[in-house]
PAZAPA-4460 file (N, C-alpha, C; in steps of 0.05 Angstrom, whole numbers, plus 32768, in hexadecimal, padded with zeros to 4 digits):
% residues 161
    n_x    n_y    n_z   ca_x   ca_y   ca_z    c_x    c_y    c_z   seq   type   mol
   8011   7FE9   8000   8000   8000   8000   8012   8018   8000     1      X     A
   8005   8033   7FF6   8018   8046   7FF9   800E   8061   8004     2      X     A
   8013   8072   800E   8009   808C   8019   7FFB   809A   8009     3      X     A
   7FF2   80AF   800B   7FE5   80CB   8001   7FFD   80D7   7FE9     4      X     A
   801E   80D1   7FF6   8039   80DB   7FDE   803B   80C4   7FD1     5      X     A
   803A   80AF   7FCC   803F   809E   7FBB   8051   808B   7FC4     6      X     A
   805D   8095   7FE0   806D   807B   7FEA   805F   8060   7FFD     7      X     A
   8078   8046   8001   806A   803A   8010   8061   8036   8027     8      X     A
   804A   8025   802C   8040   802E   8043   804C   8022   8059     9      X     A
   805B   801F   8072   805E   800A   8086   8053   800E   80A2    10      X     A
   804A   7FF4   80AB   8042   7FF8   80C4   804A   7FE7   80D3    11      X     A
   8052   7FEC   80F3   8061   7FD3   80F8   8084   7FCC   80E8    12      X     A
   8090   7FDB   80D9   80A1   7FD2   80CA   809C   7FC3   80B5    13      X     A
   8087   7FBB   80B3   807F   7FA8   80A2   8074   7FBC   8086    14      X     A
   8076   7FB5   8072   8070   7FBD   805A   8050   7FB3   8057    15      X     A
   8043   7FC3   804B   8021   7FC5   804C   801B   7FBB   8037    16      X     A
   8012   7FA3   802A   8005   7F96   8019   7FE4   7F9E   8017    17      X     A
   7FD8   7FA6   7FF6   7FBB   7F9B   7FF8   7FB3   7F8E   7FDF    18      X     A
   7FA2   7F80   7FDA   7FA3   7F6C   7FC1   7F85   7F76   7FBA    19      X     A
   7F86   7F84   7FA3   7F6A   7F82   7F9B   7F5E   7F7B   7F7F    20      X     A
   7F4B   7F6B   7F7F   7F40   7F61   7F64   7F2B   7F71   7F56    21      X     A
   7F30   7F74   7F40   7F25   7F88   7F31   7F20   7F86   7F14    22      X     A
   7F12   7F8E   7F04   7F0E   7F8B   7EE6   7F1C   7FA0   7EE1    23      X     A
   7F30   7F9E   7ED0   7F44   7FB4   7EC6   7F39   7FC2   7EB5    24      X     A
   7F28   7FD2   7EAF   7F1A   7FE1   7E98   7F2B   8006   7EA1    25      X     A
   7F26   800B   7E86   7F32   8025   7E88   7F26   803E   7E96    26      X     A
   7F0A   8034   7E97   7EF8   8047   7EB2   7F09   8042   7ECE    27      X     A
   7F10   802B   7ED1   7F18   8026   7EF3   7F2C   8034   7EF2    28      X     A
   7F47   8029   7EDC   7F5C   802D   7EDE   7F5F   8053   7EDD    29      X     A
   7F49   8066   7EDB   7F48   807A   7ECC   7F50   808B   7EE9    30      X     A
   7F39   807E   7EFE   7F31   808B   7F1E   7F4C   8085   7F2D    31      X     A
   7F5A   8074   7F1E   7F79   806E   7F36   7F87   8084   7F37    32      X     A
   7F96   8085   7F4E   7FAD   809B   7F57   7FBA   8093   7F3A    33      X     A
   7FCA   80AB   7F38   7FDF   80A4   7F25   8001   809B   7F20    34      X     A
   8003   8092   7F3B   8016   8081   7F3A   800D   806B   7F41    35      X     A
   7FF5   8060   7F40   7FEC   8045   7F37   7FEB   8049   7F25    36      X     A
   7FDA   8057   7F11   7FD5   8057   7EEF   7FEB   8056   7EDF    37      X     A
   800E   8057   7EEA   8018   805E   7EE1   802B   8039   7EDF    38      X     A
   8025   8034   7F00   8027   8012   7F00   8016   8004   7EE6    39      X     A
   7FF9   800D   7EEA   7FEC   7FF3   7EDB   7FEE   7FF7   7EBC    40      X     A
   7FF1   8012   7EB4   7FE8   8018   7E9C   7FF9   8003   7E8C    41      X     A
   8013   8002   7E88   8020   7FF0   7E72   800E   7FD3   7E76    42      X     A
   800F   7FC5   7E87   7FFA   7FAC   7E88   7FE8   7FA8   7E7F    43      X     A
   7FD3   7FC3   7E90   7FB7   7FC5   7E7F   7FBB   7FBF   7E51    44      X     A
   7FC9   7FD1   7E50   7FC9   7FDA   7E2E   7FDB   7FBC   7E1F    45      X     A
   7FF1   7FAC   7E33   7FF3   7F93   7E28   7FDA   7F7A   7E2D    46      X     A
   7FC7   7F83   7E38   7FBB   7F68   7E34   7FA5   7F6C   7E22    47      X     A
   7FA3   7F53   7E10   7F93   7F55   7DF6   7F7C   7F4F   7E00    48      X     A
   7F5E   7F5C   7DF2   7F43   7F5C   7DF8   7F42   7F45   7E01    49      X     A
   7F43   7F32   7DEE   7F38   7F1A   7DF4   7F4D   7F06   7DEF    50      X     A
   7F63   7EFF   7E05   7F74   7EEF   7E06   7F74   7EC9   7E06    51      X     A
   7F7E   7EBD   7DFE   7F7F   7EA3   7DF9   7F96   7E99   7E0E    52      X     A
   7FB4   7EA8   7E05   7FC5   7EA0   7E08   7FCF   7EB8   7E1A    53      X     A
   7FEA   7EB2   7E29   7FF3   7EC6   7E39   800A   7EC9   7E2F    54      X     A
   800A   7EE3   7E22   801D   7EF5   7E19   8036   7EF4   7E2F    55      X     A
   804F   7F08   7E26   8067   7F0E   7E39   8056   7F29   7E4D    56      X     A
   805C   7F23   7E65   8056   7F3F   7E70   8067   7F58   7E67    57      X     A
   8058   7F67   7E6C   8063   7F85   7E67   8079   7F8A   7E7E    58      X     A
   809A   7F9B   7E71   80A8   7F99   7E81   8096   7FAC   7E99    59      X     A
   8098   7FAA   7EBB   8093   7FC3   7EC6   8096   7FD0   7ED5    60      X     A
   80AD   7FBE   7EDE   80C2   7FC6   7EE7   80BB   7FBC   7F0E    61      X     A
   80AE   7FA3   7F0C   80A2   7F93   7F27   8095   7F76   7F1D    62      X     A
   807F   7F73   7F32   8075   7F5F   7F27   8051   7F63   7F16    63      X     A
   804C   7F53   7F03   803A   7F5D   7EF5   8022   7F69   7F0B    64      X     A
   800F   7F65   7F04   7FFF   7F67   7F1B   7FD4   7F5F   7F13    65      X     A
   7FDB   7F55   7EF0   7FC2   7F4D   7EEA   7FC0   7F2F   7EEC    66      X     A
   7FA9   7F25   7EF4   7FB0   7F07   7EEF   7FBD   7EFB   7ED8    67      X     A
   7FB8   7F03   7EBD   7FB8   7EF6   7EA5   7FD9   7EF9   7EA2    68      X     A
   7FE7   7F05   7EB1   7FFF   7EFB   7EA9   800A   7EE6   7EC6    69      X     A
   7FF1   7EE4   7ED4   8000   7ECC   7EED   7FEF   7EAF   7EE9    70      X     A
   7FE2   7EB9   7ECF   7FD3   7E9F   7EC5   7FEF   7E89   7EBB    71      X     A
   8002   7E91   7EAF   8014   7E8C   7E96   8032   7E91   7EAF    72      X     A
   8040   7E77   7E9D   8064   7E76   7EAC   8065   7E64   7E9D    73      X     A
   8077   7E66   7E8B   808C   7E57   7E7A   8075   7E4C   7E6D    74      X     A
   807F   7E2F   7E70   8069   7E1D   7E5F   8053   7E12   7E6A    75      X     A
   8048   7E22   7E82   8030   7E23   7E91   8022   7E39   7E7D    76      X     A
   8009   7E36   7E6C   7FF7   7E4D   7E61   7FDA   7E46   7E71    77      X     A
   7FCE   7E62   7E71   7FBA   7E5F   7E6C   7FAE   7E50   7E86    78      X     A
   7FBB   7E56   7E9A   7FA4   7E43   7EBB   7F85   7E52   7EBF    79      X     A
   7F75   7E40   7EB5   7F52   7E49   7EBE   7F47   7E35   7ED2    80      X     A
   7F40   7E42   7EE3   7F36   7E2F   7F00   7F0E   7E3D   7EFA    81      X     A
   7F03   7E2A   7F06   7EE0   7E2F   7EFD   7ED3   7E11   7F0C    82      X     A
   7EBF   7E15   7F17   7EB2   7E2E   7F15   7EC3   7E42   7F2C    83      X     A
   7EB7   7E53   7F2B   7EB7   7E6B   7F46   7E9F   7E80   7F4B    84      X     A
   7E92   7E7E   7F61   7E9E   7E6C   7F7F   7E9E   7E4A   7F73    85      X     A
   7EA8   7E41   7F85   7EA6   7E23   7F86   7EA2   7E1D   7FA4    86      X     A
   7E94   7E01   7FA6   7E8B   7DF2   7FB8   7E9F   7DDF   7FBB    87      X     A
   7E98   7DCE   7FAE   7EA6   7DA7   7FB6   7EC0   7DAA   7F9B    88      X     A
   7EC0   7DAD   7F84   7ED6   7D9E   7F71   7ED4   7DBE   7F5F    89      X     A
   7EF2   7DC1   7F66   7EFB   7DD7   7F55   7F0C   7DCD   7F35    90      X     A
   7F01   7DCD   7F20   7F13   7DC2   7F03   7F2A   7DE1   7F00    91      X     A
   7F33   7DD3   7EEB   7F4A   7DE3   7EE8   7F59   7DDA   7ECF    92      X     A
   7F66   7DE5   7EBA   7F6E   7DE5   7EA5   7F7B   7DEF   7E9D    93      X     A
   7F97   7DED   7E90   7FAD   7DFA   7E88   7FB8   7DE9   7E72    94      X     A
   7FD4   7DFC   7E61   7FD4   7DEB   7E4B   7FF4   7DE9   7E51    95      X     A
   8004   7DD1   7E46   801C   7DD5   7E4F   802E   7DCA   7E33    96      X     A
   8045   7DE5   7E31   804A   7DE9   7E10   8059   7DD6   7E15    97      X     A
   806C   7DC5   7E23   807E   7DB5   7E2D   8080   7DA0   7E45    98      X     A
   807D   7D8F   7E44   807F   7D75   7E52   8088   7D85   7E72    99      X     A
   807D   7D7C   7E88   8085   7D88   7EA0   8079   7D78   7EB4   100      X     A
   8098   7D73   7ECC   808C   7D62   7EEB   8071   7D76   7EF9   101      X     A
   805F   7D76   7EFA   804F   7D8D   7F00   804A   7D87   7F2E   102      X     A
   8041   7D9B   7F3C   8039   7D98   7F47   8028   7DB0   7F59   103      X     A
   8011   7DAC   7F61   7FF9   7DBA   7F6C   7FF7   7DC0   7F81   104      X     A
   7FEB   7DDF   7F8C   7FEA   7DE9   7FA0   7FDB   7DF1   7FA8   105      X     A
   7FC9   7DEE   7FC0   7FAF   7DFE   7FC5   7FBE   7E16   7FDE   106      X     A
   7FC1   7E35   7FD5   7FC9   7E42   7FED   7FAC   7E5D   7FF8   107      X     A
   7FB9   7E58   800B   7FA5   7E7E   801E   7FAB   7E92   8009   108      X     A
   7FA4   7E9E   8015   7FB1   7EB3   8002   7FC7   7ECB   8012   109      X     A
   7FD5   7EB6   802D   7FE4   7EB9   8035   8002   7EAE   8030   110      X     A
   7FF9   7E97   8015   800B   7E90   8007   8011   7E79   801A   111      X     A
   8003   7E70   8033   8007   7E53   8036   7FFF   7E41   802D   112      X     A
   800A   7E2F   802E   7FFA   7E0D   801D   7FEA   7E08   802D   113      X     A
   7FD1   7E02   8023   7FC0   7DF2   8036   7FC0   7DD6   8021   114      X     A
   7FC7   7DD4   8009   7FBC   7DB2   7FFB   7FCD   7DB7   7FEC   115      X     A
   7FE2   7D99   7FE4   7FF3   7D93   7FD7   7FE2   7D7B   7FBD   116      X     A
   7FCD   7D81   7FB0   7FBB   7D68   7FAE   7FC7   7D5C   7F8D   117      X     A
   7FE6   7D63   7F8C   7FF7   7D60   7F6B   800F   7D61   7F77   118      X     A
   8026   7D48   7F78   803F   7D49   7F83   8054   7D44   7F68   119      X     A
   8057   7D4F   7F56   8073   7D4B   7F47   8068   7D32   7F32   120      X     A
   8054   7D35   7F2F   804D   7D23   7F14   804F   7D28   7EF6   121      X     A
   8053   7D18   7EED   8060   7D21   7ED2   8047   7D24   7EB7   122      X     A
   8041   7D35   7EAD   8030   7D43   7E97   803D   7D4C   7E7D   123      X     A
   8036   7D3F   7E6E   803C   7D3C   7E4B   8038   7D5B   7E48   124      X     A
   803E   7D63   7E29   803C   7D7D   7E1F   8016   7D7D   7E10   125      X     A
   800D   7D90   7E1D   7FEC   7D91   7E19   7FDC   7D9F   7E26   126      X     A
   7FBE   7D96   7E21   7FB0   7DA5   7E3A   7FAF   7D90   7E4E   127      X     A
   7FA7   7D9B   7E63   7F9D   7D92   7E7C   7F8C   7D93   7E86   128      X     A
   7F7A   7D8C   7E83   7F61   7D8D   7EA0   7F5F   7D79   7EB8   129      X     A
   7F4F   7D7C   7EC7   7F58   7D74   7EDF   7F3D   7D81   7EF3   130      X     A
   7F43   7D70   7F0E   7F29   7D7C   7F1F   7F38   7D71   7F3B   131      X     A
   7F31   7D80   7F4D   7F3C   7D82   7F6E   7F29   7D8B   7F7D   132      X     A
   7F29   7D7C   7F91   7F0F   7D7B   7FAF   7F1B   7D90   7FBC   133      X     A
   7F04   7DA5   7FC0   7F0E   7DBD   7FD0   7EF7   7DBD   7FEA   134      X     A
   7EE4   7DB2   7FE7   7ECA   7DB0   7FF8   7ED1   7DB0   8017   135      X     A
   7EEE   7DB0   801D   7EEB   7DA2   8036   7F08   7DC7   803C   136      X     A
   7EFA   7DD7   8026   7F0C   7DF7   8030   7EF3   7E08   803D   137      X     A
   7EF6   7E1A   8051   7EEF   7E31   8055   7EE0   7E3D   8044   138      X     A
   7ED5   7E4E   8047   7EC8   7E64   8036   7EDB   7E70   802F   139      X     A
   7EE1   7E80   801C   7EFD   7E94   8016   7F0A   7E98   7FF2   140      X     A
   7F1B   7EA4   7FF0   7F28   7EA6   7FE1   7F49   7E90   7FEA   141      X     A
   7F48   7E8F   7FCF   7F67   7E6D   7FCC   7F6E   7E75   7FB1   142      X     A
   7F8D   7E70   7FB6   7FA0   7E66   7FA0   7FA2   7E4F   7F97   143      X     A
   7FA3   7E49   7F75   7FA8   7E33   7F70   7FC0   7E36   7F60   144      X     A
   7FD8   7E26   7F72   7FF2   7E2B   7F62   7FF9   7E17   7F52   145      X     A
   8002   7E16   7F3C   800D   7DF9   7F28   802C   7E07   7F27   146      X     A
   8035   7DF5   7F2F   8057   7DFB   7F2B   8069   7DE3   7F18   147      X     A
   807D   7DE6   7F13   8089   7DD2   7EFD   80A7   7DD2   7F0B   148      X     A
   80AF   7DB6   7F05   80CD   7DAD   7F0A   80E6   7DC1   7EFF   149      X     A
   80DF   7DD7   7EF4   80F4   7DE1   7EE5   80F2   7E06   7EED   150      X     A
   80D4   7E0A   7F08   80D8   7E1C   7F17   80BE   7E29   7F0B   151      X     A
   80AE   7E2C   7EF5   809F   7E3E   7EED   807F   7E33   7EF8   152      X     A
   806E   7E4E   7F00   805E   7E4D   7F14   8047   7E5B   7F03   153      X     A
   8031   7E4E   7F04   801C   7E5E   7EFD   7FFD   7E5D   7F0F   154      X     A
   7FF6   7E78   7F23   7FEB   7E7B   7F31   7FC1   7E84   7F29   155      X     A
   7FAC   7E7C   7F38   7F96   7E81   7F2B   7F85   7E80   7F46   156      X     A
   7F7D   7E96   7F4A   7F6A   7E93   7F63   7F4B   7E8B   7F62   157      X     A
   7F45   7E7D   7F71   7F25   7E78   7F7A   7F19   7E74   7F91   158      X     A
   7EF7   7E7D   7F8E   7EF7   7E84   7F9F   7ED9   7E67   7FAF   159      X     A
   7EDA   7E69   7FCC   7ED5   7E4D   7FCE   7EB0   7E50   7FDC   160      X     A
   7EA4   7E4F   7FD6   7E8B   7E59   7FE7   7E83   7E49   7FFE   161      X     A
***
């Protein structure tokens, strides 16, 4: 988070995080301070109307900050988790340009693991679909992480009713 000047915020010593989800349209993006507008704008104008695939992010000099480029890592494309909300069995689908040990993460969104329910199994070059028992989570918002033997991570939140 950052002040009223544009710097960061700390409290406690600790550096002030806030995460917020949003439809990026150029009305929202219009009302932001402008050293946010000045963060999102390159992102906003790289992502295509109607995307398939996930482009390179825009350099921006941090970390991106739209999903659609934390959909995509290496030869992870394209992670869609559905429904949302979800109850009992969350699916999930991604396409993988290259053969990869894959393995799955259910986190908080404190970035702890709560479900390991994919340990290092090995996945051909393709799509994927797939389905995982969440029924027995909280009400809340969750990460679903897919990570690969060779380090590349592609992250997709849902949310659990």
């Amino acid at each position: 988070m950052i002040d009223d000047n544009g710097e960061p915020l700390y409290a406690n010593g600790k550096l002030q995080t806030l995460i917020i989800w949003f439809e990026p349209t150029m009305e929202f993006i219009e009302k932001l301070p402008e050293q946010i507008k000045r963060k999102l704008s390159p992102e906003l104008q790289a992502i295509p109307n109607d995307y398939e695939t996930c482009p390179a992010p825009p350099v921006t000099g941090g970390q991106p900050h739209f999903d659609v480029w934390r959909a995509c890592s290496g030869a992870i494309e394209n992670l869609k988790t559905y429904p949302t909300p979800v109850e009992d069995v969350l699916h999930f689908k991604y396409n993988l340009s290259e053969g990869r040990q894959i393995s799955m993460y259910v986190c908080n969104l404190n970035g702890e693991v709560i479900a390991n329910p994919i340990k290092y199994e090995k996945y051909h070059k393709g799509c994927v679909e797939d389905q995982i028992n969440v029924g027995y989570l909280n009400s809340g918002m969750y990460l679903l992480v897919i990570s690969t033997d060779t380090g590349e991570q592609a992250v997709q939140r849902f949310l659990v009713r």
